[in-house]
C-alpha positions in Angstrom: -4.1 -16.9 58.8 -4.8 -17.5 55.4 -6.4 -13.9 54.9 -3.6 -12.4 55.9 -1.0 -13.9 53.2 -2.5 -12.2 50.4 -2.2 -9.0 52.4 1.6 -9.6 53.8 2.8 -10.5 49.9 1.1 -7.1 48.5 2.8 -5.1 51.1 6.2 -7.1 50.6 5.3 -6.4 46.9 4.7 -2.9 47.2 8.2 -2.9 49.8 10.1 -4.1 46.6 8.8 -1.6 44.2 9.3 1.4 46.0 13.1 0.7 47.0 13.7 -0.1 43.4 12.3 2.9 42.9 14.1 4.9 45.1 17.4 3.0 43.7 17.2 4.5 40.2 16.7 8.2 41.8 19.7 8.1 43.8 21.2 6.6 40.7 19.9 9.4 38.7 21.4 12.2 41.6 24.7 10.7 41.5 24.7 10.9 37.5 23.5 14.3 37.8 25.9 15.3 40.3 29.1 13.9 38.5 28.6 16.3 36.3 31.1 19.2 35.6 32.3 21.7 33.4 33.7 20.1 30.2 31.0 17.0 30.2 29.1 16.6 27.4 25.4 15.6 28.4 22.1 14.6 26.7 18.8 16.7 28.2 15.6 14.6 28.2 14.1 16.7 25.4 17.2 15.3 23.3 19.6 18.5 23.3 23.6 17.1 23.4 25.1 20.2 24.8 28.6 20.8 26.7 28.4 21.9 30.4 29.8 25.0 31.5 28.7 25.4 34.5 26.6 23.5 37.5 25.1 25.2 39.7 22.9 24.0 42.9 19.7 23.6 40.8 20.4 24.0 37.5 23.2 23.8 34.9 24.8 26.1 32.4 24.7 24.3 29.3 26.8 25.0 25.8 25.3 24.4 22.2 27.5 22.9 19.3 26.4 26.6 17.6 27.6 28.4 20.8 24.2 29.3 22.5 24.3 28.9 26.1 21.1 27.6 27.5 20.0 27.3 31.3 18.4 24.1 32.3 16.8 22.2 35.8 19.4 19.7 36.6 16.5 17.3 37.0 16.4 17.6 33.0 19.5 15.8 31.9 18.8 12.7 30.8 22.6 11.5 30.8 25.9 12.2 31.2 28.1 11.1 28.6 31.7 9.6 27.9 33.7 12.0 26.5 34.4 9.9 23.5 30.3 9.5 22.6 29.8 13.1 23.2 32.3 13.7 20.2 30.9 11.0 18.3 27.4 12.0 18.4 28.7 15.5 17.4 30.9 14.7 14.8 27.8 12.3 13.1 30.1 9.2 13.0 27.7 5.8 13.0 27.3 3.5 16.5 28.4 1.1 14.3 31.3 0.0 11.8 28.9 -1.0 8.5 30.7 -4.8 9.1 29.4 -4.7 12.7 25.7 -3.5 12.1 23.5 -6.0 12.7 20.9 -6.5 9.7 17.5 -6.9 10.5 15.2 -8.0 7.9 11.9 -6.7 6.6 9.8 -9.6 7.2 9.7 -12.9 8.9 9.9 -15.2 6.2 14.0 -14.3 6.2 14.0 -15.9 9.6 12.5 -19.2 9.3 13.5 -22.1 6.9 17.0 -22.8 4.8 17.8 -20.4 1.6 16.6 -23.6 -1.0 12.9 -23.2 0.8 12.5 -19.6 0.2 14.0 -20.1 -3.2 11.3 -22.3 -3.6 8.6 -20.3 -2.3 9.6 -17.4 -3.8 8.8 -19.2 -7.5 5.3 -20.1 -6.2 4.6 -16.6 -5.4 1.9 -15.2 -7.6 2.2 -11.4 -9.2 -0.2 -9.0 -8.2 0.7 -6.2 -10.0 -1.2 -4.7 -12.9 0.5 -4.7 -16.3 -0.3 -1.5 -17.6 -4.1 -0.9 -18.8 -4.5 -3.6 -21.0 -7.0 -6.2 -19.6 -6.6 -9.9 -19.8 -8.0 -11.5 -23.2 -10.4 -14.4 -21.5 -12.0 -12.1 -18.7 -15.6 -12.0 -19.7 -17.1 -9.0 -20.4 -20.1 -9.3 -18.2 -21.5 -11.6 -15.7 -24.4 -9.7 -14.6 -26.1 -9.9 -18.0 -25.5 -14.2 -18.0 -26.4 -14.4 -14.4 -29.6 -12.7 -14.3 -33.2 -13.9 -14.8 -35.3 -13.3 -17.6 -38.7 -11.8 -15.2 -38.9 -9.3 -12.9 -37.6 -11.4 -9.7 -35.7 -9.2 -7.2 -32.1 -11.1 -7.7 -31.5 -10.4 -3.8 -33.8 -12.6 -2.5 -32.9 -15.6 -4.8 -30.6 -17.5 -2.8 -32.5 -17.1 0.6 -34.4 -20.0 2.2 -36.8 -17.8 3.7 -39.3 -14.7 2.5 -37.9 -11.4 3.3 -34.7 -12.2 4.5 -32.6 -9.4 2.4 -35.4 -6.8 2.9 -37.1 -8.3 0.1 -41.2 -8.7 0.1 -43.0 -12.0 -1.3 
């Protein structure tokens, strides 16, 4: 018995998945077939046209420039309201600029009051260079201070062990 529940909840799982399936194709038929002339509709390459006329397999569809273009009905995407078909036409935002919601460019916006990122904000460091002039105390060289008087291979100085960087005793 115990063999066989592993089985029974992958076929009930499999059960689920295809009706849910088959749900949002009969959801997408009756979407396809409410469509008549007039409608404006969005194909799934992302064409808003105007329908002229349906036909059993395909559809007649209208261009804003006046092109009329044949298409599967299986490749509208959606049918749309009236008053977004015109929208989308006429270029007019989703959005009133009041009631678009602003989404910042990092994370740091999200998290803590405005006194802590005023505060971290002064403890930020500049990165940017200032031109080409270089700092006055950057030393000129450090490779000339550094390095040994003999011959010594400088690669091999800090290793515990003979021949570690490739080096030879």
């Amino acid at each position: 018995m115990e063999l066989l529940l592993p089985f029974i909840l992958l076929i009930g799982v499999m059960l689920l998945m295809t009706r849910s399936a088959k749900n949002k194709q009969r959801q997408a038929m009756e979407m396809r077939n409410s469509m008549e002339p007039g409608t404006g509709v969005r194909t799934i390459g992302g064409l808003y046209a105007m329908v002229v006329e349906v036909r059993e397999d395909s559809v007649l569809l209208e261009s804003e420039d006046g092109s009329q273009l044949l298409f599967a009905k299986n490749a509208i995407g959606a049918v749309l309201e009236p008053e977004e078909y015109e929208r989308i036409l006429s270029g007019d935002e989703a959005y009133d600029a009041e009631d678009t919601p602003v989404v910042p460019d990092d994370a740091s916006s999200l998290t803590g009051t405005d006194d802590e990122r005023d505060a971290s904000d002064e403890r930020r460091v500049g990165l940017e260079k200032d031109g080409d002039a270089e700092p006055a105390d950057k030393p000129e060289s450090t490779e000339s201070q550094d390095a040994p008087s003999g011959s010594e291979d400088t690669r091999s100085q800090g290793s515990a062990r003979d021949g570690e960087n490739g080096s030879k005793p």
